[in-house]
C-alpha positions in Angstrom: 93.3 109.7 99.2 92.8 109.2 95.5 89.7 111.0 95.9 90.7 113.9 97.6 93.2 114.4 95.3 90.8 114.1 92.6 87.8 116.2 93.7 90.2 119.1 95.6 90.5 122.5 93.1 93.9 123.4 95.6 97.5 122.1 95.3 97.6 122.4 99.0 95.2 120.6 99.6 96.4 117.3 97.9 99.8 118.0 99.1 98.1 117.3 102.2 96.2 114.7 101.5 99.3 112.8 100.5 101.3 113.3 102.8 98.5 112.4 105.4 98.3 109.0 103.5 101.9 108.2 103.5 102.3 108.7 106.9 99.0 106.4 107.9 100.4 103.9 105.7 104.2 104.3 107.5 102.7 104.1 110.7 100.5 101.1 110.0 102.5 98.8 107.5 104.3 97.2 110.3 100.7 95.9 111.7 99.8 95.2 108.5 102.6 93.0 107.7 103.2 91.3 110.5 99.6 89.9 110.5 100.4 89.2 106.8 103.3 86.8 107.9 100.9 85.1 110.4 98.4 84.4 107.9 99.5 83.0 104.6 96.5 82.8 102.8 95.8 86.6 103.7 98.5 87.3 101.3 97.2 84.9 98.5 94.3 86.5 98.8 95.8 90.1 98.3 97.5 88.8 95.7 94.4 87.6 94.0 92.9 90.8 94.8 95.7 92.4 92.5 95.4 90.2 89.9 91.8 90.5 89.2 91.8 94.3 89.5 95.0 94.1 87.0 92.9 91.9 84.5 90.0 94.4 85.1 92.1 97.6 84.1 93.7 95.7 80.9 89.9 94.6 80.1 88.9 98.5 80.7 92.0 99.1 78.5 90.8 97.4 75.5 87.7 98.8 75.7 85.5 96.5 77.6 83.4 97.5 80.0 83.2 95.5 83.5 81.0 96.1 86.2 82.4 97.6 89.0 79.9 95.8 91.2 80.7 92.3 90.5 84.5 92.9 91.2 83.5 94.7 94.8 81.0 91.9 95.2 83.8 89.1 94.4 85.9 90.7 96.7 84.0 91.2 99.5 82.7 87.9 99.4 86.1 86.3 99.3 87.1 88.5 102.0 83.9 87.6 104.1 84.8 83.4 103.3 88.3 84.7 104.5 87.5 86.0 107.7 85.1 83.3 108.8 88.2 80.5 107.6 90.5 83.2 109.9 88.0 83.0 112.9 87.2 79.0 112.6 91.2 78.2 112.4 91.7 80.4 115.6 88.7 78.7 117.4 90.7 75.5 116.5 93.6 75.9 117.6 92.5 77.3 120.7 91.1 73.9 121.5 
């Protein structure tokens, strides 16, 4: 959305962009949050997704420079761990 919005020349054509992303998020926030609920350390993980990139924009802020690629990196590993911990627990339970 952000970079639609960003590379578009035409109002219209972030108007629409917007509004296309505010109704996919609408339509899937109830998904998102109930599987949220189920899964507690899904949400300490998007929480410590919000933290670092918070500590990376006050760090841009003051004028250092951080590599985008070790804060994707970061986070897609910890999402990666996250998903296999998510998998193991279900196999587990299952049992």
């Amino acid at each position: 959305m952000i970079t639609a919005v960003g590379m578009a020349d035409e109002i219209s054509i972030m108007v629409i962009a917007m509004v296309a992303a505010m109704l996919v998020m609408l339509v899937s926030a109830g998904a998102f949050s109930g599987f949220v609920n189920r899964h507690p350390s899904v949400k300490i993980l998007a929480l410590a997704f919000l933290l670092l990139i918070g500590v990376m924009l006050v760090a841009e802020g003051m004028g250092t420079h951080v590599a985008k690629g070790y804060i994707y990196f970061a986070m897609a590993f910890s999402l990666f761990v996250e998903m296999l911990n998510l998998r193991y627990r279900k196999k587990r339970v299952g049992r």
